[in-house]
N, CA and C of each residue as an Amber inpcrd file, in Angstrom:
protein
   141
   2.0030000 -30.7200000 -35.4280000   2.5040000 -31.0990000 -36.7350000
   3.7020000 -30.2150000 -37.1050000   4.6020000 -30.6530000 -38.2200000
   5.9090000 -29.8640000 -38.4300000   5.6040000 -29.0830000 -39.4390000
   6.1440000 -27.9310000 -39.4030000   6.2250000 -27.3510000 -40.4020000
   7.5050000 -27.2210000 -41.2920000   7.9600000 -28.1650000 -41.8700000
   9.0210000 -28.7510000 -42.8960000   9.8430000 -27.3660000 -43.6870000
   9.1190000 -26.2430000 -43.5390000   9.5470000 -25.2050000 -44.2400000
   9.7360000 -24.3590000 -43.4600000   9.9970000 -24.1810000 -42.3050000
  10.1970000 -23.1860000 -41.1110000  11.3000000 -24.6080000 -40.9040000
  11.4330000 -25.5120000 -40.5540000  12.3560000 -26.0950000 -40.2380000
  13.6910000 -25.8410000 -40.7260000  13.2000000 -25.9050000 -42.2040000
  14.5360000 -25.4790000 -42.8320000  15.1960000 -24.5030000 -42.9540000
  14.3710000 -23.6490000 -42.7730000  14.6890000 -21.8680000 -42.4790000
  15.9670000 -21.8100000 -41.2280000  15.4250000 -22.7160000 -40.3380000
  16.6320000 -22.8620000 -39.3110000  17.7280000 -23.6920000 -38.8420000
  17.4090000 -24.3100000 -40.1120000  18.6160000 -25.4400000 -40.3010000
  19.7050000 -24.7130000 -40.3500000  21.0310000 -25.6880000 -39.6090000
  22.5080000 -25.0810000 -39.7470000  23.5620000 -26.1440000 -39.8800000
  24.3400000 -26.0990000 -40.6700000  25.0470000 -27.4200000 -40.6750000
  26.3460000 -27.6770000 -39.7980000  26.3110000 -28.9690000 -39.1740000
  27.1570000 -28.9290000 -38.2750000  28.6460000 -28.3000000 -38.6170000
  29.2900000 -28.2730000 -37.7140000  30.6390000 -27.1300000 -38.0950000
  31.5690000 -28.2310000 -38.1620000  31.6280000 -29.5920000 -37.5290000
  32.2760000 -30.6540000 -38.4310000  32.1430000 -31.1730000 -39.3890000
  30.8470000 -31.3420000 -40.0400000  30.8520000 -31.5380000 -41.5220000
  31.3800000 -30.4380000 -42.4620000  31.2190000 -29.0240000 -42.4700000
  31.7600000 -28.3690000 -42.8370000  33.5590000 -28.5940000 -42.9040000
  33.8660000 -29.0570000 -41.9890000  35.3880000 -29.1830000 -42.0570000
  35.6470000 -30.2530000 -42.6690000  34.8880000 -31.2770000 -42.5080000
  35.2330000 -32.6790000 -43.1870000  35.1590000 -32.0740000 -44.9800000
  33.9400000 -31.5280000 -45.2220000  33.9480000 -31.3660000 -46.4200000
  35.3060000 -30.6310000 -46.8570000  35.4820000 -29.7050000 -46.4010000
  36.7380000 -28.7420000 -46.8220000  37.9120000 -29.9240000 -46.7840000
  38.8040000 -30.5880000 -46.0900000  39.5670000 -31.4920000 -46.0950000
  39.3850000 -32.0150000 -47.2140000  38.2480000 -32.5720000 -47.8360000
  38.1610000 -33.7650000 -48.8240000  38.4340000 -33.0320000 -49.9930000
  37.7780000 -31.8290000 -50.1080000  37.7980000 -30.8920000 -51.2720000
  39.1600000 -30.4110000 -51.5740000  39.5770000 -30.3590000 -50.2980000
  41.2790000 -29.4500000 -50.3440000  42.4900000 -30.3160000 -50.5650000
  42.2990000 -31.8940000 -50.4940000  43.4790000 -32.3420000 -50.5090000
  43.4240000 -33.4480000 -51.6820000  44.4700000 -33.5670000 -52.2380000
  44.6590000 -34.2630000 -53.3740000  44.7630000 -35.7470000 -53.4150000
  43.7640000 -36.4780000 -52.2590000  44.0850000 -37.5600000 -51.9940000
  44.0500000 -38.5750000 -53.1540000  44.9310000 -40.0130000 -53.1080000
  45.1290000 -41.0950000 -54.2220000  44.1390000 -41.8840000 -54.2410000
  43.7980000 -41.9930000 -55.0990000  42.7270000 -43.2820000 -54.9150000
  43.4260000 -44.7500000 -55.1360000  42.9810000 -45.9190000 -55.0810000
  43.3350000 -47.1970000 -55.2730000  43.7570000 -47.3140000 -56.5360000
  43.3950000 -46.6840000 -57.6230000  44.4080000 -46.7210000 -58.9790000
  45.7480000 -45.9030000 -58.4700000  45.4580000 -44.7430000 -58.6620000
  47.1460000 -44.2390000 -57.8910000  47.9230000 -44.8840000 -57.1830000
  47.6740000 -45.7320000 -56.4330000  48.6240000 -46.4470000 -55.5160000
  48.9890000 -48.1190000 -56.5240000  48.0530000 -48.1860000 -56.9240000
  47.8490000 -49.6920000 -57.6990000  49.5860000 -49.0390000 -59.0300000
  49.1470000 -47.4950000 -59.7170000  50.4340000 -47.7320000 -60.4520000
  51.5700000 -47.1340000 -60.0260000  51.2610000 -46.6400000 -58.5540000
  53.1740000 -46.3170000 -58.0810000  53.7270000 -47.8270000 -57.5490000
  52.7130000 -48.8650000 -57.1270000  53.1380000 -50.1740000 -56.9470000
  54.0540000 -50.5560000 -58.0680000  53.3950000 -50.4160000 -59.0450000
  53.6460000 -51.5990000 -60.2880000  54.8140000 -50.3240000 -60.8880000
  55.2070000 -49.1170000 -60.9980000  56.0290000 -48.6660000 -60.9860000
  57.6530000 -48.8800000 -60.1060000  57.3560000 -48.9430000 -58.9870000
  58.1940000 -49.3210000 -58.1310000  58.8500000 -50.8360000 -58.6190000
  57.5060000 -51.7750000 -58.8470000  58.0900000 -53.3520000 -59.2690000
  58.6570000 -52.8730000 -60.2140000  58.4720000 -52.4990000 -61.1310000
  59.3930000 -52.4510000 -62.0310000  60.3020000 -51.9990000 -62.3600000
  60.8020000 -51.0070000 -61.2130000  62.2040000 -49.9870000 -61.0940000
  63.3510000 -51.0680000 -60.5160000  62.8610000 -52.3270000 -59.3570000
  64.0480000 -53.1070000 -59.2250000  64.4650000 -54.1560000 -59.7360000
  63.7490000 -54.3140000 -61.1480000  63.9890000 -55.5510000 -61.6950000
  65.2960000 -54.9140000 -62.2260000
């Protein structure tokens, strides 16, 4: 049987999730509104 609490004692988190997380945290990415109003910005700079 497991012991669920010794398990966790030796849990380690992978060293690519760690990086993935840091990337997401660190960069200022746009979401689909951001892009939705540099679109409609842009349309409306060449009229």
């Amino acid at each position: 049987m497991l012991d669920f609490e010794e398990e966790l004692k030796k849990f380690r988190p992978s060293l690519e999730i760690e990086q993935v997380e840091d990337n997401i945290y660190n960069n200022n990415l746009a979401d689909v509104t951001d892009l939705m109003d540099e679109m409609i910005k842009e349309m409306k700079d060449h009229q």
